[in-house]
KEDRENFI-573367 format. One line per 8 residues: for each residue x, y, z of C-alpha. Coordinates in steps of 0.05 Angstrom, whole numbers. Example, Ala and Ser with C-alpha at 12.3 -4.5 7.8 and 13.67 -1.06 7.14 Angstrom:
// KEDRENFI-573367
246 -90 156; 273 -21 143
//
This chain:
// KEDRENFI-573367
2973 1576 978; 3042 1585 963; 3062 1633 1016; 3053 1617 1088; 3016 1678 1130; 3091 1694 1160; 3117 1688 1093; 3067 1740 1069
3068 1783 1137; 3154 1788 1127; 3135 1805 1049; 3099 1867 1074; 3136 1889 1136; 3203 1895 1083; 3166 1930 1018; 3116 1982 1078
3163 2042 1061; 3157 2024 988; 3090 1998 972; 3061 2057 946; 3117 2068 894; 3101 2001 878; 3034 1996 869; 2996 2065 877
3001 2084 811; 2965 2033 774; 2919 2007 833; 2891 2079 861; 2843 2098 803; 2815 2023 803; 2809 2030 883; 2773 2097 884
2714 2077 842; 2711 2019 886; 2711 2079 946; 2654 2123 906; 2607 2057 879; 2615 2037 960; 2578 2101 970; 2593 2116 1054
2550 2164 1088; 2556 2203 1147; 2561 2170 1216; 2570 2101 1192; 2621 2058 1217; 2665 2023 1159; 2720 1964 1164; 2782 1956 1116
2814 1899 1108; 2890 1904 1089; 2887 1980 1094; 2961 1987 1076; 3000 2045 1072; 2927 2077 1089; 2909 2105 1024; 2837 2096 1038
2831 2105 1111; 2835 2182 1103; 2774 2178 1047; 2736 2131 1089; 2750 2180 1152; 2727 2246 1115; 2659 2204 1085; 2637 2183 1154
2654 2242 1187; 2666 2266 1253; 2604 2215 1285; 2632 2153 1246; 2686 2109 1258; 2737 2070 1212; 2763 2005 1237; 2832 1980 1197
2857 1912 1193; 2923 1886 1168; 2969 1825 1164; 3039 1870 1171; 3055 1906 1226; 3095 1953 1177; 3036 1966 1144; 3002 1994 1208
3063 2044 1220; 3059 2077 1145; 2989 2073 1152; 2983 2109 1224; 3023 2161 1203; 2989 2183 1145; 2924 2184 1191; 2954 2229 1237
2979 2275 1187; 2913 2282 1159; 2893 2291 1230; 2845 2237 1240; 2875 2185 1287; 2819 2205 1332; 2767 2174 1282; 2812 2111 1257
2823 2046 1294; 2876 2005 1271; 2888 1928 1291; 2947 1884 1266; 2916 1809 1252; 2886 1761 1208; 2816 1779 1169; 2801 1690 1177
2775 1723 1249; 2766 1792 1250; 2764 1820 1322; 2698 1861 1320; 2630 1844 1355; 2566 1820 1306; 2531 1871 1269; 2579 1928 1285
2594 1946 1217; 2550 1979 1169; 2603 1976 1117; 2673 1935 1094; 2716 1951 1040; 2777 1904 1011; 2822 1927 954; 2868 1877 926
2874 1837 991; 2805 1779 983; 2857 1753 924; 2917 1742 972; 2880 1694 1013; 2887 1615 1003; 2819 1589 969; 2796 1556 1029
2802 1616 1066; 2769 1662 1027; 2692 1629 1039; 2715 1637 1115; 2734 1714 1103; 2674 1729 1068; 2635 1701 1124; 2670 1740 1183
2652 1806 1149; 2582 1781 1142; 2581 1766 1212; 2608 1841 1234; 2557 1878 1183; 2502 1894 1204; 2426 1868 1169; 2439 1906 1105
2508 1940 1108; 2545 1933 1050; 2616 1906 1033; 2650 1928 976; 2704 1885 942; 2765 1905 887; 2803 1845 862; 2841 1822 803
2794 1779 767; 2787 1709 724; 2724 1738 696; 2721 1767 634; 2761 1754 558; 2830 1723 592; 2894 1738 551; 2969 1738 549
2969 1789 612; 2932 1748 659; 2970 1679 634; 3035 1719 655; 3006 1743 717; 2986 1677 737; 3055 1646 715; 3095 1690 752
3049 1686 817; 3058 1607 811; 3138 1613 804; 3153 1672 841; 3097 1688 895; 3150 1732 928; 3143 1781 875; 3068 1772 856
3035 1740 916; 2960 1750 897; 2928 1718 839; 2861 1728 800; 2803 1699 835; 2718 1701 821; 2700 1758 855; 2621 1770 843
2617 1687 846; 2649 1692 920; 2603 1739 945; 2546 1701 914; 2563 1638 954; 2574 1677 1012; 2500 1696 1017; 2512 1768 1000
2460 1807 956; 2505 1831 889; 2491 1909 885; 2535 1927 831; 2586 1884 790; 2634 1918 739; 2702 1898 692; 2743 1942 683
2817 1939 667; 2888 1962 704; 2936 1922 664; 2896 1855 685; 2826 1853 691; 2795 1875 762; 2718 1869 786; 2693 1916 828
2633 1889 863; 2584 1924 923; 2537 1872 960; 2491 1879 1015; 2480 1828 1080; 2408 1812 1070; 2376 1794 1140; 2366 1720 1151
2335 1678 1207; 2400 1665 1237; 2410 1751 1244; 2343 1750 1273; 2359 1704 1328; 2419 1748 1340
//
């Protein structure tokens, strides 16, 4: 890792009342088929992880409804502001929970989750921590919820645009702090049953991948 989680956290907190001029543009349409292939239904109660600006809170608010509930969390505190206000201007703070923290140990009881949705933020986690993500939100879904993950990806034909992504995140992590990573592999080794996997292409190649927690002894015993 070549940001610390402060590093990263100060990153955020300064570009909050930027981001989406920044980023929205290219990352939304990759993001929202991630949203539709996640499929939410009514009532169900869905986690984000590095919710943002809180593009996707107010879609994952108006899929579960009035009877669900949407649980946000996120490394920057300036995050949390942008993304609370955009909540309550679609007037759904009532539905939305936001937390500030780290997704290494998300706050959130076993099996309370029967969905969890990442865009963009599995890759900005050091290697080592990403097994130890993957496992918390395996440990808050419930026995066949479903977690649905968008990432830039080392899958698929690489080529001068990746090489200069990667450079540039090497050099300058201040300016590109995530980097491509094995998406559908991750999940794999996580235990998670691989629902859907697709390529498809922003200006770097990004999987979109929906898994389901498939029920084990150790859930049983739960």
């Amino acid at each position: 890792m070549l940001q610390s989680k402060d590093e990263t956290r100060a990153f955020y907190d300064k570009i909050s009342g930027v981001y989406d001029l920044l980023a929205e543009r290219s990352e939304g349409p990759v993001r929202q088929t991630g949203l539709e292939k996640l499929a939410l239904a009514a009532g169900e109660r869905v986690l984000e992880i590095g919710y943002g600006t809180g593009c996707c809170l107010v879609q994952l608010a108006a899929a579960v409804g009035p009877k669900g509930r949407v649980f946000g969390i996120d490394l920057s505190e300036g995050m949390r502001a942008r993304a609370r206000e955009r909540v309550e201007k679609a007037h759904l703070i009532d539905s939305v929970e936001l937390t500030c923290g780290d997704a290494t140990h998300l706050p959130y009881p076993d099996g309370s989750m029967d969905a969890v949705f990442m865009s963009f933020t599995l890759e900005l986690f050091d290697t080592p921590e990403i097994p130890q993500v993957l496992a918390e939100c395996k440990r808050v879904l419930r026995a066949g919820g479903r977690i649905g993950v968008v990432a830039i990806t080392k899958e698929g034909k690489e080529g001068f645009a990746v090489e200069a992504y990667e450079w540039t995140h090497e050099h300058f992590p201040n300016l590109l702090d995530c980097r491509p990573i094995f998406v559908r592999r991750a999940l794999e080794d996580a235990g998670f049953s691989i629902g859907d996997a697709t390529i498809t292409k922003m200006w770097v190649p990004v999987e979109i991948v929906v898994a389901e927690k498939v029920s084990d002894s150790s859930d049983a015993r739960r």
